[in-house]
N, C-alpha and C positions, 0 to 999 in steps of 0.2 A: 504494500500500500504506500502509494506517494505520500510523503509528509510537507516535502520543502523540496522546489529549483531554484537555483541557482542561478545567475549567467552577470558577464559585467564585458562589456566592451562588444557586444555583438549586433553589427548590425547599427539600427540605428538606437540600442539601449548601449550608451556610453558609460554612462551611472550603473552599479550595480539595481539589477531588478530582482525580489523577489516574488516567486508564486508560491502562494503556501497553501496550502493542503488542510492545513490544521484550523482548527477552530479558532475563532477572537474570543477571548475574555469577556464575557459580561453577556452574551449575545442568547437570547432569548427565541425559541419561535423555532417548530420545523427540527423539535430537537430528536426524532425518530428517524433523522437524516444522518446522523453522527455513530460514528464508529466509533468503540472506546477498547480501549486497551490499560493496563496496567503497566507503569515503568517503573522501577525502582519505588520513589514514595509518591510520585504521582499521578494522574491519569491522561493520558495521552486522548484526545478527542479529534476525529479527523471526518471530512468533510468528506460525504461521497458525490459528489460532484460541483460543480463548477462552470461559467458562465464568464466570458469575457467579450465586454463591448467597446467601441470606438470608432471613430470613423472612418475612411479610406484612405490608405496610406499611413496609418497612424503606426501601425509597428503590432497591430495582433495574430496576425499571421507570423512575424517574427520570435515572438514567445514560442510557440509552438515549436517552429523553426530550428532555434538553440535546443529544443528538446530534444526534437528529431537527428539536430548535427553533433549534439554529447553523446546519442545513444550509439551514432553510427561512429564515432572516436572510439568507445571503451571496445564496443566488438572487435573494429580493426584491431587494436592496441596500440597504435600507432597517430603520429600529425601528419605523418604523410599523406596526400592526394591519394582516394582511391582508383585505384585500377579499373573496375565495374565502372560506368558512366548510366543516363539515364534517369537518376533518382529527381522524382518532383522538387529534391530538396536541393538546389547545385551545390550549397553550400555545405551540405553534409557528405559531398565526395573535393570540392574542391575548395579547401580553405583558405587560400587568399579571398574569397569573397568574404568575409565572416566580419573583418577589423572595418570601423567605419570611417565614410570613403571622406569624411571633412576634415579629418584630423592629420593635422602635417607632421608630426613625430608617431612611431609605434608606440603602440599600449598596451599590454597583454590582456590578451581574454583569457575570461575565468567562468568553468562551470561549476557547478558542484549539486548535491541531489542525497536528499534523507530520503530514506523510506524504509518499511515493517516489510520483512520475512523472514517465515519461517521461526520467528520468537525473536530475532535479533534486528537492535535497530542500530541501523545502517547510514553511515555518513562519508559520501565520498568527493571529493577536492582534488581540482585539476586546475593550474595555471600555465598558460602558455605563451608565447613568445611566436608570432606569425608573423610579424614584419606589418607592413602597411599593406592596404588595399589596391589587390590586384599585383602584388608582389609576390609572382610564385617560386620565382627562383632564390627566396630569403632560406637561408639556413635556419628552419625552424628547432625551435628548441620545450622540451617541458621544464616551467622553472619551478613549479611543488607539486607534489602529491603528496595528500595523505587522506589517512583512511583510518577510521575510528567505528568501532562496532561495539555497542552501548554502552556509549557515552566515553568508553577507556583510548588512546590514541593507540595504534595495532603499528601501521608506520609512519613517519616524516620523510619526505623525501625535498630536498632543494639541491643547495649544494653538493650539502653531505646526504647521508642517508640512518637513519635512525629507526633501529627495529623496537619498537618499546613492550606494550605489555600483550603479550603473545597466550598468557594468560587466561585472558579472558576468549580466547578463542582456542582454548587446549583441544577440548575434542570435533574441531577442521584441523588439526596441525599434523602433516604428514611426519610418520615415526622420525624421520633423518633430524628434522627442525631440534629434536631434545639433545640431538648429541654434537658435541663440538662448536658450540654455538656462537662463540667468536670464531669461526672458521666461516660459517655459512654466511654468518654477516658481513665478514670480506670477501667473500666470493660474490655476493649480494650487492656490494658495492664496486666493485668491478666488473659487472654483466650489466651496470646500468649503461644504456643508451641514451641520450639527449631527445631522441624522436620518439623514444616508444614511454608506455605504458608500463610502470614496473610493475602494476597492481596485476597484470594479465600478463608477464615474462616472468621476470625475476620470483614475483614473491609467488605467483603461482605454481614454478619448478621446485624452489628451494622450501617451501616452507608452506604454503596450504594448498594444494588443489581443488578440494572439499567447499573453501568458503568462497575462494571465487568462481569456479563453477555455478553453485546460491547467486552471484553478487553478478554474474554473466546469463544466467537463465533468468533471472529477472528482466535485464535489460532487452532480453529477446523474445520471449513469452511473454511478460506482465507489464512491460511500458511499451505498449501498443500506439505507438504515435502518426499520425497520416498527417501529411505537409503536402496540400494540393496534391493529392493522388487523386486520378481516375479511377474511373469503378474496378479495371482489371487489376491494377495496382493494389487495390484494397484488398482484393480478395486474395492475391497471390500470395503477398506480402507474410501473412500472419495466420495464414488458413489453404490449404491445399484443397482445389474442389475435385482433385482426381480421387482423392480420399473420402469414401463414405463415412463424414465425420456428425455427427448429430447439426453439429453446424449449420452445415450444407443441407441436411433433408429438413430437419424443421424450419428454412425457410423457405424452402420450396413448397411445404404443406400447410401446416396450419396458419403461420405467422403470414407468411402470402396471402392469404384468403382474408385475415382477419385487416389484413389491411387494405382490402379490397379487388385483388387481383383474383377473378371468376370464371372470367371466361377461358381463358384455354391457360396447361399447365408454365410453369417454368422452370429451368435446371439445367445442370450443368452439363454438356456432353464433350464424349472424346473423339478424334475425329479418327480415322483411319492411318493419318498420316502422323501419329502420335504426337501434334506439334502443343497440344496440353488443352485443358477442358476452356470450351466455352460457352458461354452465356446463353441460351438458345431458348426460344418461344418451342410449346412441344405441341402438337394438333394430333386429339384422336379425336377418333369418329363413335357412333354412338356406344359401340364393344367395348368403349375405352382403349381401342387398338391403335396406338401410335402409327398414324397417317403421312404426318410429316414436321420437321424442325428449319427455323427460320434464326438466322441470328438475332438474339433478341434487340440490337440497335437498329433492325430492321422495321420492326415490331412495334414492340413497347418504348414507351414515355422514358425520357430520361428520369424523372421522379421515379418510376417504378421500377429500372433497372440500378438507380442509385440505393434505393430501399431494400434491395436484393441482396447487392451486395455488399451495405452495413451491417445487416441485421446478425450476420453470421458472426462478425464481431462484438456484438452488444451479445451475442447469446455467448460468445466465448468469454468474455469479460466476466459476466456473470457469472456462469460457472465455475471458475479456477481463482478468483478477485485480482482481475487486471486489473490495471489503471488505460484506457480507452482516451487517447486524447487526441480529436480530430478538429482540421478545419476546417470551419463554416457548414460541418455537420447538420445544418437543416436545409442545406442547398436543394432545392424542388421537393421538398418532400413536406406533407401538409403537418402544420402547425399540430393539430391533436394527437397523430402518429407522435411526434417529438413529445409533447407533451405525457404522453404515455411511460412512451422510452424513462425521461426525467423522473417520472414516479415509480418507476421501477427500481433502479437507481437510491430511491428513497424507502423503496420498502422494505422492511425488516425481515418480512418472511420470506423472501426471495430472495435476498442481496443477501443471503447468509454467511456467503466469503468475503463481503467487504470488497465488491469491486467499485471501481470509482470512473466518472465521466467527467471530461474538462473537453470544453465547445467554443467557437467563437461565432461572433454573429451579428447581422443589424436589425435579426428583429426584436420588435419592443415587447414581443407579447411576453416572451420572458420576466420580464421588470414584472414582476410577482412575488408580494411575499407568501401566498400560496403554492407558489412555487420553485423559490429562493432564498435563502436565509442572505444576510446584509456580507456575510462573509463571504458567500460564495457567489457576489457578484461582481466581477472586478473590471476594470476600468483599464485604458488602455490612452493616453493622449502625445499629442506630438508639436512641440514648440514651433511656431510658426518660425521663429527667427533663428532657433540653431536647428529645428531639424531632427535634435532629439527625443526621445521618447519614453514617457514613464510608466510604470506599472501601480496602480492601487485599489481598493478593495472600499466597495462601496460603508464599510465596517469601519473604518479610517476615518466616515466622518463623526464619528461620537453618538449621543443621541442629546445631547443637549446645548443650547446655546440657538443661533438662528440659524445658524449651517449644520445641524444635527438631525438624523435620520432615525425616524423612527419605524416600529413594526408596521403601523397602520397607513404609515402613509402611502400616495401613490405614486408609489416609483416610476412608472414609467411619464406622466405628467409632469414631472419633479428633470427628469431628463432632458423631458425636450423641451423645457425654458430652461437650460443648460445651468440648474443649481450641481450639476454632477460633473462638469466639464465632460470631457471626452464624447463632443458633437460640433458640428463645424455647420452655420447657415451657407446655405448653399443659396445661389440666385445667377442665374443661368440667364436672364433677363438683358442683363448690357450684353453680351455676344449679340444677341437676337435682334436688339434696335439698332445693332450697330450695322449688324449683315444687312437687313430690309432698310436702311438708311441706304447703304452704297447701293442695293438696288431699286432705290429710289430715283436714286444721281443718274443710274447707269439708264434706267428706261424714260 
């Protein structure tokens, strides 16, 4: 379970941004929406889903973004450019895009990312060294790692390299780690690389395989991030549909139907030429005898082939407790369907593993606190005059004084006369008078 992202220099968030997961103090309302957990002497409360607004260009896609470009770093191991091309995300294969483009000296970008598995909470830090934008030829470097699994530091990495309390991770510690243990530590410090990850080289040969496997099957199963993916995208990514996986068939039956899809079936098929399953409209006739199949972008609605193939993801999220974090996730697909999704999300007896949803979006119908608790609506705005871009949580504004938000009021109202910032008056009007002026002149 997501607790906390991280990110400082990416893009256009210069400033450290964070997204948090966890609950605000004092915050009332929608409390059957909250995970809890036990930590040492206190209780861990975390949010199962999440909602970010702003306008265009503001940098909420960006959020996501860095999500997407940490998840696709710790897999590689490496700051290296990936080899694979392709990804909706360029910036999570080719990192010179990442450092932002106004800044005339380098500045290291920094991720980092809490989150619950498995019993251990998980804290992990990465700083790096990418040179300026669009400088690929820079001799990138990592300038810290470290890594802390609850609450104790496990290593430091800068400079030097610091094994600390190992302890607290005894039973992931591969047997070799107990013996000779200033041995392995200089060995440790000498196998570090400048470009790579020690958390997924070094310390996963010499001394745990066990916890970063946990700390890498998370990153690849349970932080499910979509950064402007296509429908094919989504479904390949995080779900195989050559696999008769429940995924796959309960969208194609019940959840299909119940969101309106009647007339003729839909689902995945293989084709002869093994080139991988595709999307496909299915026609039988009255036998139920499969007749004939059409590609379903032939077919079907983009809303209905986007609904296809989400859904299989909100059913995997739920089942296993991903964290599901997509952009503009209500893109054609009708308001009450989403609606639904969100209350699912929120339900107790469903969401039994604590998965969690994080969405970005411009519509208002969200601005609910029926539907949203003040935490988990966050804010996204971007300075007209530097360009930069912040992150906050509509929970930030207090509840009292004259800029303080309460349960009852109406948020989405409260919005659009911009007490919330993060909305831009748009007026399209002088183009207009300007063009039927000159073809005023001209005829």
């Amino acid at each position: 379970m997501l607790l906390q992202f991280r990110v400082e220099n990416y893009k256009s968030f210069v400033d450290e941004a964070v997204f948090s997961m966890e609950a605000a103090p004092k915050q009332k309302g929608l409390d059957y929406s909250l995970s809890e957990f036990k930590y040492k002497k206190r209780t861990i409360k975390a949010l199962s889903a999440s909602v970010i607004y702003g306008p265009n260009a503001a940098g909420k896609t960006n959020v996501i973004g860095a999500m997407d470009t940490f998840r696709s770093i710790v897999l590689r191991g490496n700051v290296r450019n990936s080899v694979e091309k392709g990804s909706p995300n360029p910036a999570s294969e080719s990192l010179e895009l990442i450092p932002n483009n106004t800044l005339k000296e380098s500045k290291p970008v920094s991720f980092g990312v809490t989150f619950l598995e498995c019993g251990l909470l998980i804290q992990y830090d990465v700083t790096v060294d990418l040179g300026r934008f669009l400088d690929d030829s820079y001799a990138r470097k990592i300038l810290s790692e470290n890594l802390k699994v609850n609450g104790a530091d496990i290593f430091n990495r800068s400079d030097m390299l610091e094994i600390q309390n190992l302890n607290v991770i005894k039973d992931y510690l591969a047997d070799s780690a107990d013996l000779n243990e200033g041995g392995i530590n200089r060995i440790a410090l000498n196998s570090l690389n400048r470009e790579e990850l020690f958390l997924v080289n070094g310390f996963k040969l010499l001394y745990s395989q066990n916890l970063v496997k946990l700390i890498t099957d998370w990153f690849t199963n349970k932080f499910m991030v979509i950064c402007r993916a296509d429908s094919l995208q989504l479904i390949k990514r995080f779900s195989d549909p050559q696999k008769p996986t429940v995924y796959i068939e309960k969208t194609t039956n019940s959840a299909a139907k119940a969101f309106g899809i009647n007339s003729n079936a839909v689902g995945y098929v293989t084709g002869d030429d093994d080139s991988g399953a595709k999307l496909c409209s299915i026609f039988k006739d009255e036998d139920n005898k499969k007749i004939a199949t059409m590609a379903a972008e032939q077919f079907e609605s983009y809303g209905t082939i986007r609904f296809i193939t989400i859904f299989p993801l909100v059913l995997k999220a739920i089942l296993t407790g991903s964290t599901l974090v997509v952009d503009e996730f209500d893109a054609s697909i009708h308001p009450m369907a989403l609606m639904n999704i969100i209350n699912i999300f929120h339900n107790n007896d469903i969401n039994i593993h604590h998965a969690q949803l994080i969405f970005n979006t411009h519509n208002p119908i969200f601005l609910n606190s029926n539907l949203f608790r003040r935490d988990e609506i966050k804010f996204v705005e971007r300075d007209d005059d530097t360009h930069l871009s912040v992150l906050y949580t509509l929970s930030d504004f207090g509840t009292k004084g004259a800029k303080g938000v309460r349960k009852q009021d109406d948020y989405m109202h409260h919005y659009f006369i911009s007490e919330y910032g993060a909305i831009k008056d748009i007026d399209f009007t002088p183009i207009f008078e300007e063009i039927m002026a000159t073809e005023s002149e001209v005829g």
